[in-house]
C-alpha positions as CSV (number, residue, x, y, z in Angstrom):
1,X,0.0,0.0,0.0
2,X,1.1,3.2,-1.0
3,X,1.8,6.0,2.1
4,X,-1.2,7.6,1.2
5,X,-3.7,7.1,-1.4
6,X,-6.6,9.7,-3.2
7,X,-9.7,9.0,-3.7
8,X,-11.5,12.4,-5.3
9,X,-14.9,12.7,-4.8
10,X,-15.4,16.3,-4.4
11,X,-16.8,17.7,-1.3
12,X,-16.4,14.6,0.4
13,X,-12.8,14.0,-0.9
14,X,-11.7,11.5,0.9
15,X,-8.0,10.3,1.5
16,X,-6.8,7.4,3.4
17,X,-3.6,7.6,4.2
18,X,-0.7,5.4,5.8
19,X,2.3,4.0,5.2
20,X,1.2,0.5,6.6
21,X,-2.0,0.7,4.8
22,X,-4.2,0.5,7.6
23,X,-6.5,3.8,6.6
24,X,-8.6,2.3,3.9
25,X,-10.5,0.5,6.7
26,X,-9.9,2.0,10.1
27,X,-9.7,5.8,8.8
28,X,-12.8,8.2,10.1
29,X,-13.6,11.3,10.4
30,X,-11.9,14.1,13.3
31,X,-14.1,14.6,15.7
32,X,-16.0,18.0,15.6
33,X,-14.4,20.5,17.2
34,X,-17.0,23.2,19.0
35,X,-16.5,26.2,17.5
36,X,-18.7,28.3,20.3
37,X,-19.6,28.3,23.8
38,X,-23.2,29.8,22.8
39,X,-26.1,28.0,23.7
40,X,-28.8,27.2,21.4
41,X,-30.3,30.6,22.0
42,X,-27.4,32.6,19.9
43,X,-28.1,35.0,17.0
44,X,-28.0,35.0,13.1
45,X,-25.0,37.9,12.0
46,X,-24.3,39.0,8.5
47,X,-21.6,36.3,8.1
48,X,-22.1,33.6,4.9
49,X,-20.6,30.9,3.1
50,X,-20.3,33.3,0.1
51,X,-18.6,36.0,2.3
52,X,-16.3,33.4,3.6
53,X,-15.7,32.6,0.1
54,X,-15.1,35.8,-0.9
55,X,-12.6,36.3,2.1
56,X,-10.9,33.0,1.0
57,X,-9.9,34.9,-2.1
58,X,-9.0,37.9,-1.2
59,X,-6.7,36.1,1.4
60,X,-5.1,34.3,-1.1
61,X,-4.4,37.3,-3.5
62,X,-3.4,39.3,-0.3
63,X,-0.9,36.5,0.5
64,X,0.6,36.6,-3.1
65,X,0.9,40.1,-3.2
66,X,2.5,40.3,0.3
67,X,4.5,36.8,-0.4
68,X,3.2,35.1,2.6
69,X,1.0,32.2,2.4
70,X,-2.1,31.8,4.5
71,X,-3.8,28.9,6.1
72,X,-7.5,28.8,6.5
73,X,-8.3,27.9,9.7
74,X,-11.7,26.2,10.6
75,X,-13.4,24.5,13.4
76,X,-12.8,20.9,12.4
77,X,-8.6,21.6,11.5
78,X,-5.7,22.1,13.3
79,X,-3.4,24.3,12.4
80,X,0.1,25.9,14.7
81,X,0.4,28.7,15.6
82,X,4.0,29.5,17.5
83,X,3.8,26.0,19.2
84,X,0.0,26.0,19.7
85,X,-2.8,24.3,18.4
86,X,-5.1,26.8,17.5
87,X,-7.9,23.7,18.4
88,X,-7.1,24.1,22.2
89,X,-8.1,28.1,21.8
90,X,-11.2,26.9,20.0
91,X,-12.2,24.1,22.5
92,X,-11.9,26.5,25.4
93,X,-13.4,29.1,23.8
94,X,-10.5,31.3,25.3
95,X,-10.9,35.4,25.2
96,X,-8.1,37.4,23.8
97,X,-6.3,40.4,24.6
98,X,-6.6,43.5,23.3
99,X,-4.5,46.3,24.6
100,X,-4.5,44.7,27.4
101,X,-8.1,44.2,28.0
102,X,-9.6,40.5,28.6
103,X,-12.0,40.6,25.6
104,X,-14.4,37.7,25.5
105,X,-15.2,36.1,21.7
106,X,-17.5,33.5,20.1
107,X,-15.0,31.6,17.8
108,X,-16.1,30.3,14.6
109,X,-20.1,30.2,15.6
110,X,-22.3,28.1,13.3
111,X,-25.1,29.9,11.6
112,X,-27.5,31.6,14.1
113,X,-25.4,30.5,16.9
114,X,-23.4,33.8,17.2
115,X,-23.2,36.1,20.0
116,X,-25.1,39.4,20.2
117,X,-22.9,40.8,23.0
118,X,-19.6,40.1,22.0
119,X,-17.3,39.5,19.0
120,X,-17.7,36.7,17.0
121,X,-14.5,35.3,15.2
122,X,-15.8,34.2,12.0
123,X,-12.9,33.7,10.2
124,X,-8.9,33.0,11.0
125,X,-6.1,33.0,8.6
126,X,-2.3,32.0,9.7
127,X,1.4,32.2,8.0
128,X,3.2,30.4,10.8
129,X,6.8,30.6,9.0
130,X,5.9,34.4,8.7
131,X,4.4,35.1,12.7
132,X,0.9,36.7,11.8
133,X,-2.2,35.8,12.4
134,X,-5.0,37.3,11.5
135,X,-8.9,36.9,13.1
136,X,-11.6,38.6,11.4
137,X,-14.4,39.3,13.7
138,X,-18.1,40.6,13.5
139,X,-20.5,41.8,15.4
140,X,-24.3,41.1,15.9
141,X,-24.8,45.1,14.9
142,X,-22.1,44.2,11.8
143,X,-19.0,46.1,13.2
144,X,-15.9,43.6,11.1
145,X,-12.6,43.8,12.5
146,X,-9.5,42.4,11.4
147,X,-7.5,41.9,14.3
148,X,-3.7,40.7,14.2
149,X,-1.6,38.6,16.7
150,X,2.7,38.0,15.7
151,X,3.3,37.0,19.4
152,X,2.6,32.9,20.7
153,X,-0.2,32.8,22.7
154,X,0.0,32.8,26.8
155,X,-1.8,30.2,28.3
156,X,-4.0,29.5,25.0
157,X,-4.6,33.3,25.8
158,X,-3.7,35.7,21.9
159,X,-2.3,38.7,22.2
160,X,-4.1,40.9,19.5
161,X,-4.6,44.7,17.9
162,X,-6.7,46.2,15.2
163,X,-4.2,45.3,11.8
164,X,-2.3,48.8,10.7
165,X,-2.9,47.4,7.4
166,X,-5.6,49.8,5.7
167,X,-6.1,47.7,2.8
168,X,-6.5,44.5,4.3
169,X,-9.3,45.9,7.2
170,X,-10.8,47.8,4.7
171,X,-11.0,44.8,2.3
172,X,-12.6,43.0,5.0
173,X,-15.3,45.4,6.3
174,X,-16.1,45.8,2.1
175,X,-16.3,41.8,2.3
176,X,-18.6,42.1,5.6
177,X,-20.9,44.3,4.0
178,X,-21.7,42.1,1.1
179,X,-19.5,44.4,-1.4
180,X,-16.4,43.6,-3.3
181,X,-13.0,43.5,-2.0
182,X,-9.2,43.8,-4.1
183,X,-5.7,42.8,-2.6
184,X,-4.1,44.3,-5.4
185,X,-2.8,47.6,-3.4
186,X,-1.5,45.9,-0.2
187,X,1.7,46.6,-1.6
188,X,3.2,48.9,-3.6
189,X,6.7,48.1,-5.3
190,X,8.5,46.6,-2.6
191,X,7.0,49.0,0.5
192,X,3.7,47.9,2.3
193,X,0.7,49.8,1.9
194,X,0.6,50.9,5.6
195,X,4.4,51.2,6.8
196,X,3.8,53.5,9.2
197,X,3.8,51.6,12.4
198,X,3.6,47.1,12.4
199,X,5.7,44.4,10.4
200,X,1.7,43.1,9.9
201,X,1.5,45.8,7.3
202,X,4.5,44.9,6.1
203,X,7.9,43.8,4.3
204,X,7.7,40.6,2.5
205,X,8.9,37.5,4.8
206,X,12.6,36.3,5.6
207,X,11.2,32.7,4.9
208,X,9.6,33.8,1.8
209,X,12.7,35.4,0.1
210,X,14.2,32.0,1.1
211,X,11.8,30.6,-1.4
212,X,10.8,27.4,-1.5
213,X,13.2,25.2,-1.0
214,X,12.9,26.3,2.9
215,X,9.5,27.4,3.6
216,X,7.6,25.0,1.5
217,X,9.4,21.7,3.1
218,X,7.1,19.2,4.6
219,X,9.7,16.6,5.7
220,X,12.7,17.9,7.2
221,X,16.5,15.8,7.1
222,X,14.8,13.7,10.0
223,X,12.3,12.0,7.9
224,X,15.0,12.2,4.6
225,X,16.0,8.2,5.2
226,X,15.0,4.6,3.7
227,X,12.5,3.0,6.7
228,X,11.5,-0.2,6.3
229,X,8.5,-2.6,8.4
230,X,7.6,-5.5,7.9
231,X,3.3,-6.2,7.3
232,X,2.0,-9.1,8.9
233,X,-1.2,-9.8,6.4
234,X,-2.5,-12.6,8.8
235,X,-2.0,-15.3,7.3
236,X,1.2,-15.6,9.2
237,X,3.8,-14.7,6.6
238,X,5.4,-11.0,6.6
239,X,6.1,-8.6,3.8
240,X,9.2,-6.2,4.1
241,X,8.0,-2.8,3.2
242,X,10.5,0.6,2.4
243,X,9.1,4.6,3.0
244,X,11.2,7.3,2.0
245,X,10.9,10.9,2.0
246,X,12.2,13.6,0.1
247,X,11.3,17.2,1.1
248,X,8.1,17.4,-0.6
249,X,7.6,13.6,-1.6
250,X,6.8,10.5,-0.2
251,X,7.8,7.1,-1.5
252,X,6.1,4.1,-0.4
253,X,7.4,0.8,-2.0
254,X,9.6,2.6,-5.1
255,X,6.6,4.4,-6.0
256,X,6.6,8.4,-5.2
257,X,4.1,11.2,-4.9
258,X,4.6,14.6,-4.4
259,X,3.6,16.4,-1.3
260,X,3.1,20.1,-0.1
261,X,2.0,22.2,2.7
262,X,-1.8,22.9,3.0
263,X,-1.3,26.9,2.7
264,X,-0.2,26.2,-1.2
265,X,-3.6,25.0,-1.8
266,X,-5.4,28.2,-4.0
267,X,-8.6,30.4,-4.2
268,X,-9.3,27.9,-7.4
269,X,-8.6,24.8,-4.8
270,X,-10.9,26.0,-2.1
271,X,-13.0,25.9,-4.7
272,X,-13.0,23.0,-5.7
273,X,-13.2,21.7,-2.4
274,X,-16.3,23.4,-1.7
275,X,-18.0,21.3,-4.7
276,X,-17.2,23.0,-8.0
277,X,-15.4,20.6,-10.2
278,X,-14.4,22.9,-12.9
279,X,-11.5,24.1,-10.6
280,X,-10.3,21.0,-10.0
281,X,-6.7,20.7,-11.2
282,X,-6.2,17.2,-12.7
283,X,-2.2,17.7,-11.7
284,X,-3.1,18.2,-8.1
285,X,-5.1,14.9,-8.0
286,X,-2.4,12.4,-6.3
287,X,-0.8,15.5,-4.2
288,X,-0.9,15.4,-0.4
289,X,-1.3,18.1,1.5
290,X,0.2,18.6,4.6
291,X,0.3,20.7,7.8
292,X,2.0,20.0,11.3
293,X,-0.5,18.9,14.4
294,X,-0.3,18.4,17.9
295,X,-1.8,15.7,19.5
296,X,-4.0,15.7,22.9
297,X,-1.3,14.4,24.7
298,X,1.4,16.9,23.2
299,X,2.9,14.8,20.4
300,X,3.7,16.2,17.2
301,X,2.9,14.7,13.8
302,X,2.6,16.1,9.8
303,X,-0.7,15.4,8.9
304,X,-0.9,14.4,5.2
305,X,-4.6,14.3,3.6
306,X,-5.8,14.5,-0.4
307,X,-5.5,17.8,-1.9
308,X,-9.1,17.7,-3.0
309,X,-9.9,15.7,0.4
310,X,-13.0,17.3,2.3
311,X,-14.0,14.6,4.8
312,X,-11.6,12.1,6.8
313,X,-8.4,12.5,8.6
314,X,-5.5,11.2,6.1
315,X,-2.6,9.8,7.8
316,X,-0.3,10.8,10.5
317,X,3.8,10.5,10.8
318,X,6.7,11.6,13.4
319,X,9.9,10.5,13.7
320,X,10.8,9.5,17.8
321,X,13.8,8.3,19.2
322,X,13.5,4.8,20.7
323,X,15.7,3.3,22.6
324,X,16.9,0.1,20.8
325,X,19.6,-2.4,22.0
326,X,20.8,0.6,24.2
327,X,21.1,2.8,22.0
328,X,18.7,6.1,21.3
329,X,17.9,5.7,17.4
330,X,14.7,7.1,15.6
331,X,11.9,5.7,14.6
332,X,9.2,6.1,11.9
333,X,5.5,5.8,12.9
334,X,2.3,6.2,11.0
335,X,-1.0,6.5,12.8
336,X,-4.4,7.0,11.1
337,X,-7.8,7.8,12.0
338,X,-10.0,10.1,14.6
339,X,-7.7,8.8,17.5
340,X,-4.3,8.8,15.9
341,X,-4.1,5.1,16.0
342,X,-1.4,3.2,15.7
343,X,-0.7,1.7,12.1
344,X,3.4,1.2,11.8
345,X,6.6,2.0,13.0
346,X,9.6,1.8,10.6
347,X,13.6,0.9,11.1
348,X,16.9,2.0,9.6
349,X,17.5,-1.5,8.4
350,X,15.4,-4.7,7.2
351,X,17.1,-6.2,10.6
352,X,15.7,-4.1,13.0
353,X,12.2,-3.9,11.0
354,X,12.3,-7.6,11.4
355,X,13.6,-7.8,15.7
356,X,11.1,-5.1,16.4
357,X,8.4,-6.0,14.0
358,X,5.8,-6.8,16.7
359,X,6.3,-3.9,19.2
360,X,3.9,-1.2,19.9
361,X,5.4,1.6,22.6
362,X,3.5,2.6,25.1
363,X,2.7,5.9,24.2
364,X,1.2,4.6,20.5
365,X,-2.1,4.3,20.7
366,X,-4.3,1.3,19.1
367,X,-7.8,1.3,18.3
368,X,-10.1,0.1,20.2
């Protein structure tokens, strides 16, 4: 089995991934995350799909023109942000702080589930490898806000402010109010739009003039080895398997496919994933598309799901050092699934796939 595989049905794209091969019966979907501490008793705001839409696009031409690349963030993904799972903000519907105030928010409410008292966070964007993060919030009386953090959070806690960047709040609030919206002047020449005060208005990203043989690296010199396991089919005979990674490919068995971070996906992707096949790429089919997680008990894994994939949770690898024959050497594992579940772990060498074939560490986590 291949370390991940596509299946592209739009809107429900679904990709099972794993370099053991275990997804294409065990994988199922993440578990909703709740956007919003509202009860049932919230209110309807002037927030759509088509807005969010319309944001999506303007982010991605804002990103191009600023060289940056943005991450949609939604209730049911993970994404970092400095070291933090922007999940755990969502789950505990945290507040944030602005100019030092505690300011309560509603983050990502569902339709007619928003607050009328307070902001609600109705959309979040994120360049990790550039520091900014941007939430774009709304009212029940439809005051939008695009607020920016480039600090880690404290305690789950985001330290925000209004973005000095005229054309990118002013985009919004056009957006907000159901009118159109252009990127095109965030920057002029080389100098940001609004220089006068934040880098969030600003100068083009130190990772980005690295290009993309930095910035757009999914697998780092860690993973850049030949692994090998051995598959037990059940029948009690064993297959020796090989992985290998490059730093945006995946080989599974001699057979490569190319894979790249999440935030590359475009405004003609989103598209596509929200159900209109003529944007489809047919290029971009076997692509994975990746972004860094961390687990409920703290461990870190690159998540790698179909390009087009809508639905399921695509597989799961880290590289850990395990302690084998005395000696601290790293280790491959796969995982799959809602849970993170175990599915492999892979070796330097076909000898110690074959001595270590059977074990499963204690901190790898089988389903049930």
């Amino acid at each position: 089995m291949k370390i991940w595989q596509t299946a592209t049905v739009l809107s429900l794209g679904l990709l099972l991934a794993g370099c053991g091969g275990q997804q294409s019966a065990k994988s199922s979907s993440m578990s909703m995350i709740k956007a919003s501490s509202q009860s049932k008793t919230g209110v309807k705001i002037a927030w759509d799909e088509a807005k969010a839409k319309k944001l999506a696009a303007f982010m991605q031409d804002f990103g191009t023109t600023m060289n940056q690349s943005y991450i949609p963030v939604s209730a049911t993904t993970h994404a970092q942000w400095q070291g933090t799972d922007l999940a755990e903000i969502y789950k505990a519907n945290k507040p944030v702080n602005v100019a030092g105030k505690t300011t309560p928010m509603t983050w990502l409410p569902a339709d007619g589930q928003a607050s009328k008292t307070q902001p609600n966070v109705v959309a979040v964007y994120v360049d990790d490898a550039d520091k900014i993060l941007y939430l774009f919030t709304l009212t029940a009386n439809g005051q939008a806000q695009a607020l920016v953090s480039q600090a880690a959070a404290n305690a789950d806690v985001l330290t925000v402010k209004q973005t000095a960047n005229t054309d990118l709040a002013s985009g919004y609030q056009a957006i907000a109010a159901g009118q159109a919206a252009s990127a095109e002047n965030s920057q002029s020449g080389s100098q940001p739009a609004s220089s006068s005060d934040s880098p969030d208005a600003g100068a083009a990203s130190q990772h980005a003039a690295a290009n993309a043989a930095s910035s757009d690296a999914v697998f780092d010199s860690s993973y850049q080895h030949k692994w090998y396991t051995y598959d037990d089919p059940g029948d009690g005979t064993s297959e020796l398997h090989t992985c290998q990674f490059a730093a945006n490919e995946s080989i599974y068995d001699g057979e490569a496919e190319p894979v790249y971070p999440i935030s590359m996906r475009t405004a003609a992707d989103q598209a596509a994933l929200n159900g209109d096949p003529s944007k489809m790429d047919p290029k971009k089919e076997k692509w994975g598309a990746a972004t860094s997680i961390k687990a409920d008990d703290g461990s870190h894994w690159i998540n790698v799901r179909g390009w087009y994939q809508s639905a399921g949770d695509g597989g799961y690898y880290r590289v850990v050092n395990r302690n084998l024959d005395g000696q601290s050497v790293p280790v491959l594992e796969d995982a799959y699934g809602a849970g993170i579940w175990h599915g492999s772990n892979y070796f330097l060498s076909p000898a110690l796939a074959q001595k270590y074939k059977n074990i499963i560490y204690s901190d790898e986590h089988k389903q049930e």
